[in-house]
Biopython code that builds the backbone (N, CA, C, O; Angstrom):
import numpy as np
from Bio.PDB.StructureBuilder import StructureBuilder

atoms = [
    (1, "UNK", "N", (-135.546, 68.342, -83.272)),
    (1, "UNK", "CA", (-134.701, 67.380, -83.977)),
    (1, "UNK", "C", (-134.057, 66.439, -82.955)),
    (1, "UNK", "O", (-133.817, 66.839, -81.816)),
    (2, "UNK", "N", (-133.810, 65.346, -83.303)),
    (2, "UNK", "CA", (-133.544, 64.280, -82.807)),
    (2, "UNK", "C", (-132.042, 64.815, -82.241)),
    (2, "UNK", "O", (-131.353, 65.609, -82.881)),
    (3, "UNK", "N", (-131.660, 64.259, -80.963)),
    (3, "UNK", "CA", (-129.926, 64.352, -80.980)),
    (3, "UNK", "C", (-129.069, 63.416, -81.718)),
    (3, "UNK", "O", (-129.077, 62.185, -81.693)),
    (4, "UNK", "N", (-128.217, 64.351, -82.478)),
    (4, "UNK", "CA", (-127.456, 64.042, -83.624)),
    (4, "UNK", "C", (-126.257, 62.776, -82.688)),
    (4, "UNK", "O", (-125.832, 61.726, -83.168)),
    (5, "UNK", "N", (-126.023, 63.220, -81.571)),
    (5, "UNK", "CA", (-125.310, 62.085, -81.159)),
    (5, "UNK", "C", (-125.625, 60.861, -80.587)),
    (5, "UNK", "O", (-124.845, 59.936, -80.814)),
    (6, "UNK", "N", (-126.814, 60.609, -79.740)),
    (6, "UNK", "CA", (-127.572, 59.745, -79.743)),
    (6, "UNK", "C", (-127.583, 58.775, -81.130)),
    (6, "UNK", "O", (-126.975, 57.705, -81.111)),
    (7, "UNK", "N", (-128.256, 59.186, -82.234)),
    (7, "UNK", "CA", (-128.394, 58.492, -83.662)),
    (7, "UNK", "C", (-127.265, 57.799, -83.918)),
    (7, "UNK", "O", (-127.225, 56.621, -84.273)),
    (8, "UNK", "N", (-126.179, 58.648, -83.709)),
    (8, "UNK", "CA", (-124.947, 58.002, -84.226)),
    (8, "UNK", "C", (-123.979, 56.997, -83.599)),
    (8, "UNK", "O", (-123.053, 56.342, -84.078)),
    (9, "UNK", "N", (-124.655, 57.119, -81.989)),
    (9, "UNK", "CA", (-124.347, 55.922, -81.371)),
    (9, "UNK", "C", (-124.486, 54.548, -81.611)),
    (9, "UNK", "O", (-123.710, 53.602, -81.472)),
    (10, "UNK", "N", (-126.011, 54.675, -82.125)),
    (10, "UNK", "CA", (-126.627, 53.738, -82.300)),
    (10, "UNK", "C", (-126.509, 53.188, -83.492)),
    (10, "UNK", "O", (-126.746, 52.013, -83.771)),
    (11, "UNK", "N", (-126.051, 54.239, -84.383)),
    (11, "UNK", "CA", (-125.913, 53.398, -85.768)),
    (11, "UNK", "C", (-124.454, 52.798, -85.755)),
    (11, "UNK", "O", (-124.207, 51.805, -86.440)),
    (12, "UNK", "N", (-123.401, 53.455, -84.907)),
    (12, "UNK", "CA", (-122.208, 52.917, -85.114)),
    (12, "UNK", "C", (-121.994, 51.637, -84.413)),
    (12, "UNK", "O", (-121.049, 50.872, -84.602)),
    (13, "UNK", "N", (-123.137, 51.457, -83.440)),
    (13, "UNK", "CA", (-123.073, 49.915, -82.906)),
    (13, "UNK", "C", (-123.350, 49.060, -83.530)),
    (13, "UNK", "O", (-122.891, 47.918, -83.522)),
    (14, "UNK", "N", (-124.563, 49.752, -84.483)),
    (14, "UNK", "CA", (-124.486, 48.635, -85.492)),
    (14, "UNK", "C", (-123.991, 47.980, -86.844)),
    (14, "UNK", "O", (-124.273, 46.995, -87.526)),
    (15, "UNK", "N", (-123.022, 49.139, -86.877)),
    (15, "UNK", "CA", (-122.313, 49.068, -88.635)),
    (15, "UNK", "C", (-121.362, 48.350, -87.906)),
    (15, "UNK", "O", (-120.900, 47.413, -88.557)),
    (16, "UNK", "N", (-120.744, 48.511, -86.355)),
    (16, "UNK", "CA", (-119.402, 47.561, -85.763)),
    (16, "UNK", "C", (-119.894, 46.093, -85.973)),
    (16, "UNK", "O", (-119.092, 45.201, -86.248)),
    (17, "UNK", "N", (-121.432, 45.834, -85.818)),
    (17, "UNK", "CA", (-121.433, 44.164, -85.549)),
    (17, "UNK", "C", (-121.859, 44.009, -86.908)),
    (17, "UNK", "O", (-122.177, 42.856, -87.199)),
    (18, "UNK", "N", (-121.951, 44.886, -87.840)),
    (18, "UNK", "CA", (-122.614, 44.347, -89.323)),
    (18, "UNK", "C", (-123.535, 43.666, -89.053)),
    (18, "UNK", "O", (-123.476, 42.468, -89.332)),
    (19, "UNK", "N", (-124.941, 44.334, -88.280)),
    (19, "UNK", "CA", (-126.292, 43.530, -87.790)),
    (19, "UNK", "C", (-127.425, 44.391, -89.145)),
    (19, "UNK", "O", (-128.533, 43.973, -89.480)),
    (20, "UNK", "N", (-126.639, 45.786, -89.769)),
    (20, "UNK", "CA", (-127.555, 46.303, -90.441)),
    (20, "UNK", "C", (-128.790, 45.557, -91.756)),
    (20, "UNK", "O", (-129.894, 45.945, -92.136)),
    (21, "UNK", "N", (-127.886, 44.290, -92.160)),
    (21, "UNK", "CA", (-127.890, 43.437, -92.642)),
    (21, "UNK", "C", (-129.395, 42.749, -92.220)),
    (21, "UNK", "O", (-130.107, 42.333, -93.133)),
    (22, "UNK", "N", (-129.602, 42.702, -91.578)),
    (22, "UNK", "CA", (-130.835, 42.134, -90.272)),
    (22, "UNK", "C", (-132.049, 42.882, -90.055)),
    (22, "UNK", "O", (-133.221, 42.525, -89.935)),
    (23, "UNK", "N", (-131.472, 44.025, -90.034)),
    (23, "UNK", "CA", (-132.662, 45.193, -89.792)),
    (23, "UNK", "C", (-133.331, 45.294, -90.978)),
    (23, "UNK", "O", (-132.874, 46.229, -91.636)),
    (24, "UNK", "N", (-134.222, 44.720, -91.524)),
    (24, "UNK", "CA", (-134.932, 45.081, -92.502)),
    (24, "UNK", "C", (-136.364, 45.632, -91.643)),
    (24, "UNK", "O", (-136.585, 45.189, -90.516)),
    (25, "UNK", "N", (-137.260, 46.590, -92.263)),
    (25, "UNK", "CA", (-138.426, 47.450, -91.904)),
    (25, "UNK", "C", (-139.434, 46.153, -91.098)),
    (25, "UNK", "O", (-140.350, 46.550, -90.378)),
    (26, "UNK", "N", (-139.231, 44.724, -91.249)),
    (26, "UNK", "CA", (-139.808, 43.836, -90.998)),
    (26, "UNK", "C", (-139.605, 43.432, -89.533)),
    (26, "UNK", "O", (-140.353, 43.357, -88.558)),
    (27, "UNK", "N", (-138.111, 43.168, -89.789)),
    (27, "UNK", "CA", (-137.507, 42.600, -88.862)),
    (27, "UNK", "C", (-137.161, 43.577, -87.619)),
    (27, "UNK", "O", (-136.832, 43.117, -86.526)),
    (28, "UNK", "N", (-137.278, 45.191, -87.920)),
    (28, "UNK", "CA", (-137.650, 45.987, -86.671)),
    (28, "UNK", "C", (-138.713, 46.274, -85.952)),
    (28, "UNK", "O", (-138.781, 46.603, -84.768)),
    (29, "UNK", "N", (-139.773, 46.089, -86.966)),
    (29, "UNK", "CA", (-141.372, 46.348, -86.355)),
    (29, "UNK", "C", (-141.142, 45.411, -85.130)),
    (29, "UNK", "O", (-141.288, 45.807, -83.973)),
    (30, "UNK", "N", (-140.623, 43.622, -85.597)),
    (30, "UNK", "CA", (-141.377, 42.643, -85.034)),
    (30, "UNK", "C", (-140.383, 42.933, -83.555)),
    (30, "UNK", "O", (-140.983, 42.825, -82.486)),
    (31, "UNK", "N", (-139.193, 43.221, -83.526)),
    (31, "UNK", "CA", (-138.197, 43.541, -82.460)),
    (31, "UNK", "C", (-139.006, 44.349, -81.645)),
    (31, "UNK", "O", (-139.472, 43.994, -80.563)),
    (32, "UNK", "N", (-139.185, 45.572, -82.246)),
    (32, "UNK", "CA", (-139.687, 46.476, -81.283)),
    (32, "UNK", "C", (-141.290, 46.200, -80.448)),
    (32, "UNK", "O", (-141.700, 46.574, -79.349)),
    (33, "UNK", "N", (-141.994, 45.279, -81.674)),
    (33, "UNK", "CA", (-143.057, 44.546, -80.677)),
    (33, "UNK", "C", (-142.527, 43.577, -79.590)),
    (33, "UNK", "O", (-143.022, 43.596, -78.463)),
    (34, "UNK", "N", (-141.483, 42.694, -79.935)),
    (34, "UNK", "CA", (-140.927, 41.957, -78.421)),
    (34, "UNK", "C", (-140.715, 42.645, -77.921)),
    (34, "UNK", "O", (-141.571, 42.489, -77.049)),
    (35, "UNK", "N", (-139.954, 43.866, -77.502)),
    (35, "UNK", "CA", (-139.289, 44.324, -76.579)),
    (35, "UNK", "C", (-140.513, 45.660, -76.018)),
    (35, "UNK", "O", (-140.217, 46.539, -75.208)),
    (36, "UNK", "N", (-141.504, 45.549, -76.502)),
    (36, "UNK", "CA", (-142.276, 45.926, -75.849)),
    (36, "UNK", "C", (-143.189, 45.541, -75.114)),
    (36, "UNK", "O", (-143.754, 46.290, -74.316)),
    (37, "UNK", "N", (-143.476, 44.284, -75.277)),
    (37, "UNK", "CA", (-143.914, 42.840, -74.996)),
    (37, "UNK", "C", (-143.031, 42.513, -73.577)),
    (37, "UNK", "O", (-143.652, 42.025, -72.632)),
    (38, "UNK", "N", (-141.614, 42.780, -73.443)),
    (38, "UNK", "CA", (-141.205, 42.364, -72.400)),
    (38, "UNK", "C", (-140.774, 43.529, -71.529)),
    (38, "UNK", "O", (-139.738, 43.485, -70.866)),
    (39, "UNK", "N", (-141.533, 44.496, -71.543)),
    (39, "UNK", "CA", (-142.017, 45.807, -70.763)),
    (39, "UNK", "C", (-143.198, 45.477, -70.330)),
    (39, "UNK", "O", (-143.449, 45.873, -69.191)),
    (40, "UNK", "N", (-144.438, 44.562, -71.153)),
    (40, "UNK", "CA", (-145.215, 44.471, -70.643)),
    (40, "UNK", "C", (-145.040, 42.925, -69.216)),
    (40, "UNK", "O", (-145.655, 42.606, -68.199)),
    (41, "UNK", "N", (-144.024, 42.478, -69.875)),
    (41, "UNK", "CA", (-144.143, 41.605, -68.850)),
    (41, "UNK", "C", (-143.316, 41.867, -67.618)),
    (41, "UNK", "O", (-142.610, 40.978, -67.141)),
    (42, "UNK", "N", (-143.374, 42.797, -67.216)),
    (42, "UNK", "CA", (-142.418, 43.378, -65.991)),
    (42, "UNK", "C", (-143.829, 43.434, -64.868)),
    (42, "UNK", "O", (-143.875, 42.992, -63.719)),
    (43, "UNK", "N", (-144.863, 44.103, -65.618)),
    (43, "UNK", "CA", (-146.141, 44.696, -65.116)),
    (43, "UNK", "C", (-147.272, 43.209, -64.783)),
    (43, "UNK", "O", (-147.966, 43.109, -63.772)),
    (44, "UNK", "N", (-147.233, 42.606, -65.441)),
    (44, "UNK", "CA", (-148.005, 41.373, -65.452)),
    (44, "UNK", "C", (-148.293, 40.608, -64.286)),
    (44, "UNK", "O", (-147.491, 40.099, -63.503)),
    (45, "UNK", "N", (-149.589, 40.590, -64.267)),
    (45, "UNK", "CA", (-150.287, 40.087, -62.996)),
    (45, "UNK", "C", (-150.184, 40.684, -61.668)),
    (45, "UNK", "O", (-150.654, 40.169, -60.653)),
    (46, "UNK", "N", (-149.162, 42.472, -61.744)),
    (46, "UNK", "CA", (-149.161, 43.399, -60.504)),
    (46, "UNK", "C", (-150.348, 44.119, -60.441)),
    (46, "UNK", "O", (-150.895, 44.763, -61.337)),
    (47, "UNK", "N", (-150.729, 43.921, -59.149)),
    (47, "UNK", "CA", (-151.956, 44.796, -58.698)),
    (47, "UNK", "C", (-151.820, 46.472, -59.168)),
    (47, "UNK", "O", (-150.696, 46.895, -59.440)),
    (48, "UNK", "N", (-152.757, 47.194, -59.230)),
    (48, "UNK", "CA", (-152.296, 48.794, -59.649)),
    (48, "UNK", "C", (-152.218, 49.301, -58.183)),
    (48, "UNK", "O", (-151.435, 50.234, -58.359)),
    (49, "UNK", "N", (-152.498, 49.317, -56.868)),
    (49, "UNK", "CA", (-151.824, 49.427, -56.059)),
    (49, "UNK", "C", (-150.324, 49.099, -56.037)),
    (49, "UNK", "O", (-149.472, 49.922, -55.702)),
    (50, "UNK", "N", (-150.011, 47.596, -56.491)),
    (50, "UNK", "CA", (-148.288, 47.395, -56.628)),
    (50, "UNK", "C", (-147.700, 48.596, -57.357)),
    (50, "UNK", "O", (-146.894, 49.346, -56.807)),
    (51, "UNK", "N", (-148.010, 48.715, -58.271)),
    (51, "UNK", "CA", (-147.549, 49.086, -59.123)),
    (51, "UNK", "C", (-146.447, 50.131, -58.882)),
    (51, "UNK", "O", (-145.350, 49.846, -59.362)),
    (52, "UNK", "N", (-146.551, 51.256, -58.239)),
    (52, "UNK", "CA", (-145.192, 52.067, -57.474)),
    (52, "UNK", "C", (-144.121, 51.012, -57.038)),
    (52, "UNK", "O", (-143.182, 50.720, -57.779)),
    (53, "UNK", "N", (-144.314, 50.422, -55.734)),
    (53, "UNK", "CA", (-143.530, 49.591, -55.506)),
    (53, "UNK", "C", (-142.763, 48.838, -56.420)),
    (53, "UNK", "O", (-141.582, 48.611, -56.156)),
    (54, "UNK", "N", (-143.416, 48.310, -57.739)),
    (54, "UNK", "CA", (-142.699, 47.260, -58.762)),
    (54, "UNK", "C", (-142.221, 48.378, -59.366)),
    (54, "UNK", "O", (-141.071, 47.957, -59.489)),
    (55, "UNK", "N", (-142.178, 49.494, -59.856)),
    (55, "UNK", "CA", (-141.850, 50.287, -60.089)),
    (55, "UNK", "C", (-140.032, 50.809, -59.350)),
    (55, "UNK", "O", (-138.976, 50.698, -59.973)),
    (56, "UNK", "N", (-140.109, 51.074, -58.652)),
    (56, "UNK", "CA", (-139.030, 51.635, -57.597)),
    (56, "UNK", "C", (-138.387, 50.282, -57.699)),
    (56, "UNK", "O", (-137.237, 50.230, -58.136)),
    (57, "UNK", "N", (-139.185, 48.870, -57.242)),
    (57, "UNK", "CA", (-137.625, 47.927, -57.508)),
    (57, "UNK", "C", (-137.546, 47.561, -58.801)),
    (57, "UNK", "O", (-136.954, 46.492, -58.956)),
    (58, "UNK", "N", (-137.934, 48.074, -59.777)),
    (58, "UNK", "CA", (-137.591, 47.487, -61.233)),
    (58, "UNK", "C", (-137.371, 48.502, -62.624)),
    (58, "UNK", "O", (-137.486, 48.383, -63.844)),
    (59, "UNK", "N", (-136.995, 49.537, -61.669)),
    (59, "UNK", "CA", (-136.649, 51.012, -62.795)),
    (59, "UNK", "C", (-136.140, 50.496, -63.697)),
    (59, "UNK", "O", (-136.647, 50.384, -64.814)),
    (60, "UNK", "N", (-134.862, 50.027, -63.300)),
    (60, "UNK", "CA", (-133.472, 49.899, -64.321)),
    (60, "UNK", "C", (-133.649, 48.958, -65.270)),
    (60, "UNK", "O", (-133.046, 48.916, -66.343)),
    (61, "UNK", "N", (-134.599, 48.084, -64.828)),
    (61, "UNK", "CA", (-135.187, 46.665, -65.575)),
    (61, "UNK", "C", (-135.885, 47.663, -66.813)),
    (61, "UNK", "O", (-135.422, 47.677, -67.953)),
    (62, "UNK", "N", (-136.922, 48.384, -66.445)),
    (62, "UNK", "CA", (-138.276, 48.968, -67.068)),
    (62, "UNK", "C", (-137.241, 49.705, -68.214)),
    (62, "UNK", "O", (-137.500, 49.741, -69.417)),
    (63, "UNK", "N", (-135.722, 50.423, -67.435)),
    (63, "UNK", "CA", (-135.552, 51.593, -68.415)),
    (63, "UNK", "C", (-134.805, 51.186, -69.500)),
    (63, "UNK", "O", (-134.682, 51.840, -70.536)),
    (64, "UNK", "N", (-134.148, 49.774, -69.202)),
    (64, "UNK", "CA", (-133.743, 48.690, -70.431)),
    (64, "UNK", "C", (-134.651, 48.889, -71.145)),
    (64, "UNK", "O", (-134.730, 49.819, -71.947)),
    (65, "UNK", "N", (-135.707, 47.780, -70.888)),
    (65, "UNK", "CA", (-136.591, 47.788, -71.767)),
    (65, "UNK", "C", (-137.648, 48.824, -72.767)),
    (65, "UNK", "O", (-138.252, 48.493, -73.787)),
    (66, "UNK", "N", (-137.628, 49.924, -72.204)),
    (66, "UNK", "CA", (-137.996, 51.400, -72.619)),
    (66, "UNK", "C", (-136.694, 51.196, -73.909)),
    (66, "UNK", "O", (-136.897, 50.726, -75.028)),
    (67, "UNK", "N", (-135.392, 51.683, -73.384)),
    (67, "UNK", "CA", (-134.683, 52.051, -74.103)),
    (67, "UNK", "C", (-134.189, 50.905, -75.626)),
    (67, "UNK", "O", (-133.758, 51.297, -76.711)),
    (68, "UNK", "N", (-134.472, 49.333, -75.148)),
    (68, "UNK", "CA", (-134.533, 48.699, -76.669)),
    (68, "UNK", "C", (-135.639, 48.979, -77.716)),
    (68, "UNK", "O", (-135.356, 49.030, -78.913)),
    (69, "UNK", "N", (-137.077, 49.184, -77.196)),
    (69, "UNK", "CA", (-138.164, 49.597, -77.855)),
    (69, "UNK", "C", (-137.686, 50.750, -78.795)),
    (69, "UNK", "O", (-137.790, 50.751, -80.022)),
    (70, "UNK", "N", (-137.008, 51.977, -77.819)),
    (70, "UNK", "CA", (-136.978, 52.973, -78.757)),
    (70, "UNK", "C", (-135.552, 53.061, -79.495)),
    (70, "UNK", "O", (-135.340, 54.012, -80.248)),
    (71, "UNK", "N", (-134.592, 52.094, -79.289)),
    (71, "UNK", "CA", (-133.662, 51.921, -80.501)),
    (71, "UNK", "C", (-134.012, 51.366, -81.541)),
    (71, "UNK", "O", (-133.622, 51.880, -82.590)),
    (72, "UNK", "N", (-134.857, 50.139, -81.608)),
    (72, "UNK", "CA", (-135.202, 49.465, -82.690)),
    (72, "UNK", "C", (-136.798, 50.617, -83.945)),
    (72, "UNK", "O", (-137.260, 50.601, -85.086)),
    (73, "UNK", "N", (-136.987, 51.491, -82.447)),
    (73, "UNK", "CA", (-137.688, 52.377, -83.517)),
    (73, "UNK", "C", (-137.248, 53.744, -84.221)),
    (73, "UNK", "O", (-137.815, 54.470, -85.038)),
    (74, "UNK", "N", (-136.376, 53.786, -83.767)),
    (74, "UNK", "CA", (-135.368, 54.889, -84.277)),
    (74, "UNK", "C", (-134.305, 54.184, -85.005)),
    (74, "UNK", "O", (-133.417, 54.994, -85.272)),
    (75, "UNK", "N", (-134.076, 53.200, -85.363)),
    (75, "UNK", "CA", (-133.448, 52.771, -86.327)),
    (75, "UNK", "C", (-134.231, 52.347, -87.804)),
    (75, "UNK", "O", (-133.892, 52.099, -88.961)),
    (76, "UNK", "N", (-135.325, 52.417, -87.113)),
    (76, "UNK", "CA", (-136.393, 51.996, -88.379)),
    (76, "UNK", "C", (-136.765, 53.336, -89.046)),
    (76, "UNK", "O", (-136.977, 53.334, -90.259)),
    (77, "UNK", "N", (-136.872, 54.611, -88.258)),
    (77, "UNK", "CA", (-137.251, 55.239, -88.475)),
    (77, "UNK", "C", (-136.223, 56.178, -89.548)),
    (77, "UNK", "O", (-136.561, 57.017, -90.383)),
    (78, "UNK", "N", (-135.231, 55.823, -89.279)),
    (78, "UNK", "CA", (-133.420, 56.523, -89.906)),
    (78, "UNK", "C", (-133.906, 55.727, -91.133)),
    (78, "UNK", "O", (-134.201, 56.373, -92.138)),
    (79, "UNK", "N", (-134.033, 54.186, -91.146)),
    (79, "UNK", "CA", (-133.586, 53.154, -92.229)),
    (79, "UNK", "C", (-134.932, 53.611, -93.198)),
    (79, "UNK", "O", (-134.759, 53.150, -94.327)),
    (80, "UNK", "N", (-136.310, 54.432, -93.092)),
    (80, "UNK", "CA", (-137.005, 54.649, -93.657)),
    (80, "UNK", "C", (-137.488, 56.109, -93.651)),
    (80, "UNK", "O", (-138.657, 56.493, -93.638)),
    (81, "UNK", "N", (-135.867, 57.180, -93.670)),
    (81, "UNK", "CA", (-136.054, 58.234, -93.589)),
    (81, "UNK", "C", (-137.677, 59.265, -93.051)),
    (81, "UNK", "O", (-138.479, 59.956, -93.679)),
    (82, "UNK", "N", (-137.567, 58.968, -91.973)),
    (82, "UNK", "CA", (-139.020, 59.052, -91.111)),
    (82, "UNK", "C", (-138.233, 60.422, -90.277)),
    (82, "UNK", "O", (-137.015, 60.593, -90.224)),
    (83, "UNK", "N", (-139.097, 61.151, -89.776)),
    (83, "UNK", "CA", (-138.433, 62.336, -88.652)),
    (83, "UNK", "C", (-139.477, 62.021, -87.561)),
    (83, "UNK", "O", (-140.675, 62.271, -87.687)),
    (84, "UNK", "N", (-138.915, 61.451, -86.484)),
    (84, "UNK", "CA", (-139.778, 60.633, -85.675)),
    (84, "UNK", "C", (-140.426, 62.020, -84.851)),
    (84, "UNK", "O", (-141.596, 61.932, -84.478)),
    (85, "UNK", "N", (-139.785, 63.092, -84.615)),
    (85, "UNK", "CA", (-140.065, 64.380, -84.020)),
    (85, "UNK", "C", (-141.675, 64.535, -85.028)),
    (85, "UNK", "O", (-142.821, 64.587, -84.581)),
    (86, "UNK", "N", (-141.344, 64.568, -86.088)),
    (86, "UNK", "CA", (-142.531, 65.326, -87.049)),
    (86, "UNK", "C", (-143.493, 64.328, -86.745)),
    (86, "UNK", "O", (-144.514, 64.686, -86.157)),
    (87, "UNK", "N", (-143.321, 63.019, -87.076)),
    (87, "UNK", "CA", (-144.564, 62.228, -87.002)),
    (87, "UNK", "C", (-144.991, 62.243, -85.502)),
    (87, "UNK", "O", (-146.211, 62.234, -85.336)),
    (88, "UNK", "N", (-144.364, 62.260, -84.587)),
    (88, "UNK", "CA", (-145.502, 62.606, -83.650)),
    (88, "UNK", "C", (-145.879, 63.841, -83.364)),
    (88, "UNK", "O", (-146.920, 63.934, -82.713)),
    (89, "UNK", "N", (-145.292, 64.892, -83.686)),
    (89, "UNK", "CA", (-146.278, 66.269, -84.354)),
    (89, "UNK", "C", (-147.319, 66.033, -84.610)),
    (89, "UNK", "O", (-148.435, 66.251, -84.139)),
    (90, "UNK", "N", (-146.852, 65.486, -85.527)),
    (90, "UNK", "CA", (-148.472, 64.966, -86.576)),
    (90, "UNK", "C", (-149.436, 63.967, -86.604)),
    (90, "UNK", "O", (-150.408, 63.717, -87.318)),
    (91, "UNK", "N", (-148.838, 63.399, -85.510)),
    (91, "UNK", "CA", (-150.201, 62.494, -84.736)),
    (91, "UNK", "C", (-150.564, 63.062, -83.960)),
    (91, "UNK", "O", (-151.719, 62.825, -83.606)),
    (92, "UNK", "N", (-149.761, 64.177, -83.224)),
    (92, "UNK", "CA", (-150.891, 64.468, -82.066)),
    (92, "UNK", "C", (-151.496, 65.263, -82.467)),
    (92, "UNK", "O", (-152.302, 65.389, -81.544)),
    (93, "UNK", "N", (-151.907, 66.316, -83.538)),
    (93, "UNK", "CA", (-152.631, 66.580, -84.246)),
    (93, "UNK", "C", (-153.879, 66.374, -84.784)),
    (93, "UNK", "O", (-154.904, 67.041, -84.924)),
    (94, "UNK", "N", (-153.514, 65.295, -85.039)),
    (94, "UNK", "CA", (-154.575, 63.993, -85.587)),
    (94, "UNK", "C", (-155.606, 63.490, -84.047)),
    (94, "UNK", "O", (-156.833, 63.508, -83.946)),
    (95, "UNK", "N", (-154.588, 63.079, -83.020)),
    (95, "UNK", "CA", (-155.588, 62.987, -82.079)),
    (95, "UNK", "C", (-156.215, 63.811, -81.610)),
    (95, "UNK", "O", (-157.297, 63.417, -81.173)),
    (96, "UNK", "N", (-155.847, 65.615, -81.415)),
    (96, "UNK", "CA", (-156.416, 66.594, -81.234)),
    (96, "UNK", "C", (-157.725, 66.346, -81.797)),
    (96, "UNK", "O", (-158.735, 66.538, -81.120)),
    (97, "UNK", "N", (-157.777, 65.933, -82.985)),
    (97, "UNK", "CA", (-158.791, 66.221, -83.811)),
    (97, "UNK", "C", (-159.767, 65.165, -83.099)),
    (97, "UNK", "O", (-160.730, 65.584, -82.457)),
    (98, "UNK", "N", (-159.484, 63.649, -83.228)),
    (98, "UNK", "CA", (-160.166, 62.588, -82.601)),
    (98, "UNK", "C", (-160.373, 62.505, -81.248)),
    (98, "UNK", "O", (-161.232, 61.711, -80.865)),
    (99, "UNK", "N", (-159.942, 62.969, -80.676)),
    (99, "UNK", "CA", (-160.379, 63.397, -78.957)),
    (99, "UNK", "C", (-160.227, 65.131, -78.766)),
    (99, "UNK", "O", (-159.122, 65.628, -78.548)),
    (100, "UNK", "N", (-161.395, 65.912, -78.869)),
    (100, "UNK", "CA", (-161.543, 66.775, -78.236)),
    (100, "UNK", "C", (-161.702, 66.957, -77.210)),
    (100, "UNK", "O", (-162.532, 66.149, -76.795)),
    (101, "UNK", "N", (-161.275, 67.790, -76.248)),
    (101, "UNK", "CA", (-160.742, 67.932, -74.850)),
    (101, "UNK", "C", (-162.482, 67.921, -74.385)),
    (101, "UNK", "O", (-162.730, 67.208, -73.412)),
    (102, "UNK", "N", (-163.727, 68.697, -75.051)),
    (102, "UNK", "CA", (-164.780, 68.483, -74.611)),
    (102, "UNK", "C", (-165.535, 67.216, -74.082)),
    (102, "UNK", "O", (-166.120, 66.944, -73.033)),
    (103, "UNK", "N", (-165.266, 66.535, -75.293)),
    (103, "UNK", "CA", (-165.610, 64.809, -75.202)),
    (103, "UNK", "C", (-164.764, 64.174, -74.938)),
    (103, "UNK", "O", (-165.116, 63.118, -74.411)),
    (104, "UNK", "N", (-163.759, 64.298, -75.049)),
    (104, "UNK", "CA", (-162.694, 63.286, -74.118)),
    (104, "UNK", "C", (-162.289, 63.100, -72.720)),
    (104, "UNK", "O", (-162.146, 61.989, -72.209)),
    (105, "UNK", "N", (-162.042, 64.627, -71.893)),
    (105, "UNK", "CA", (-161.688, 64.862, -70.330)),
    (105, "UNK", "C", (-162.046, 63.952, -69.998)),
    (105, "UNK", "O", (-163.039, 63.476, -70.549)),
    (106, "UNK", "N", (-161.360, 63.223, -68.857)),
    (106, "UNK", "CA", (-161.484, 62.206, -67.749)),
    (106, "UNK", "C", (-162.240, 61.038, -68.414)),
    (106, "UNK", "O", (-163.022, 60.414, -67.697)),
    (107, "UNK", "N", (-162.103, 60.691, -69.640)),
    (107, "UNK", "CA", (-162.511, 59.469, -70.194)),
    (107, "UNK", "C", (-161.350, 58.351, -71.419)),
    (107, "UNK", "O", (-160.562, 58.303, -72.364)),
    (108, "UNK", "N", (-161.990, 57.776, -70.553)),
    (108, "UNK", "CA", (-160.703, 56.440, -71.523)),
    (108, "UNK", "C", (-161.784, 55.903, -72.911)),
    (108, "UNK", "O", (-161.391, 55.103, -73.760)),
    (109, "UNK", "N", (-162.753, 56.334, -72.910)),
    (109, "UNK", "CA", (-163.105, 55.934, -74.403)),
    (109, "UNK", "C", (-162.368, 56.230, -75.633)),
    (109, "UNK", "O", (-161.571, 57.155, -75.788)),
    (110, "UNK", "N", (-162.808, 55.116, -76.715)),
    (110, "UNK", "CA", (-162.013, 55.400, -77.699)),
    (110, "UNK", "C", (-162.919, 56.308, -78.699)),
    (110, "UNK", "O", (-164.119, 56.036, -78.711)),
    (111, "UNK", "N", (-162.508, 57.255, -79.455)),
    (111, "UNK", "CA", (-163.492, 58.266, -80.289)),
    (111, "UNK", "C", (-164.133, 58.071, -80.816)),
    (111, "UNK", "O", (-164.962, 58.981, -80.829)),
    (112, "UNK", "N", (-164.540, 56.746, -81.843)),
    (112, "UNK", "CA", (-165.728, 56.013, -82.224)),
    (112, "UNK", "C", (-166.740, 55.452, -81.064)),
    (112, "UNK", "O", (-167.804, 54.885, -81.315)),
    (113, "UNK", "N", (-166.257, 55.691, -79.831)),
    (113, "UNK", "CA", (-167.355, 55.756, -78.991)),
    (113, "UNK", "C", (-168.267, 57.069, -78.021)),
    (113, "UNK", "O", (-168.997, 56.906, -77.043)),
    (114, "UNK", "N", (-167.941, 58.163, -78.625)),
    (114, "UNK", "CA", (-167.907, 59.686, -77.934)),
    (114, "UNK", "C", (-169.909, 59.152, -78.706)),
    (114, "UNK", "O", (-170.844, 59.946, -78.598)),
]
sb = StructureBuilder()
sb.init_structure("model")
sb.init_model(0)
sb.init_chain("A")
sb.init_seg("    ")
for serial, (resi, resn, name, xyz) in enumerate(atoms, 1):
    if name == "N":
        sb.init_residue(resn, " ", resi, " ")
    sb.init_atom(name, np.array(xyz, "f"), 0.0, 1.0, " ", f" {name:<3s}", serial, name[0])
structure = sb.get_structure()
């Protein structure tokens, strides 16, 4: 289960600015795609050698951006009584099923290509 105080942080920040108003199931998807979008642009155009290095100088940057992604999805997930614990239970389940460890190990294919 989710921490009960965490949740309530987050919801009380937002009942203070009366933003709940805003959050419709729409208007969080598309949030949480920007702000994942600007995680991706931290990484953009770094070599994968860089990548440690941009890493180490841009934690705090990265862990912003980590951490708006997963408010705007845990608020979606509250606002559409979702148990974000269970559903990824139950996807990884699901991928169990679609990548078996036989045909999958050390491969980045996607399972319609096994």
């Amino acid at each position: 289960m989710l921490n009960p105080e965490l949740m309530e942080t987050i919801l009380q920040f937002r009942k203070e600015r009366d933003w709940e108003q805003f959050h419709t199931p729409k208007n969080l998807a598309i949030s949480a795609a920007l702000e994942a979008a600007e995680l991706l642009e931290i990484f953009q155009w770094a070599k994968e050698e860089e990548t440690a290095s941009l890493v180490s100088r841009k934690r705090s940057e990265i862990e912003e951006e980590i951490a708006d992604v997963f408010v705007y999805l845990l608020l979606m997930c509250h606002d559409l009584q979702i148990d974000p614990e269970r559903a990824i239970f139950s996807k990884m389940k699901k991928n169990a099923q679609k990548y078996p460890i036989e045909k999958s190990r050390g491969k980045s294919d996607k399972y319609t290509e096994f």
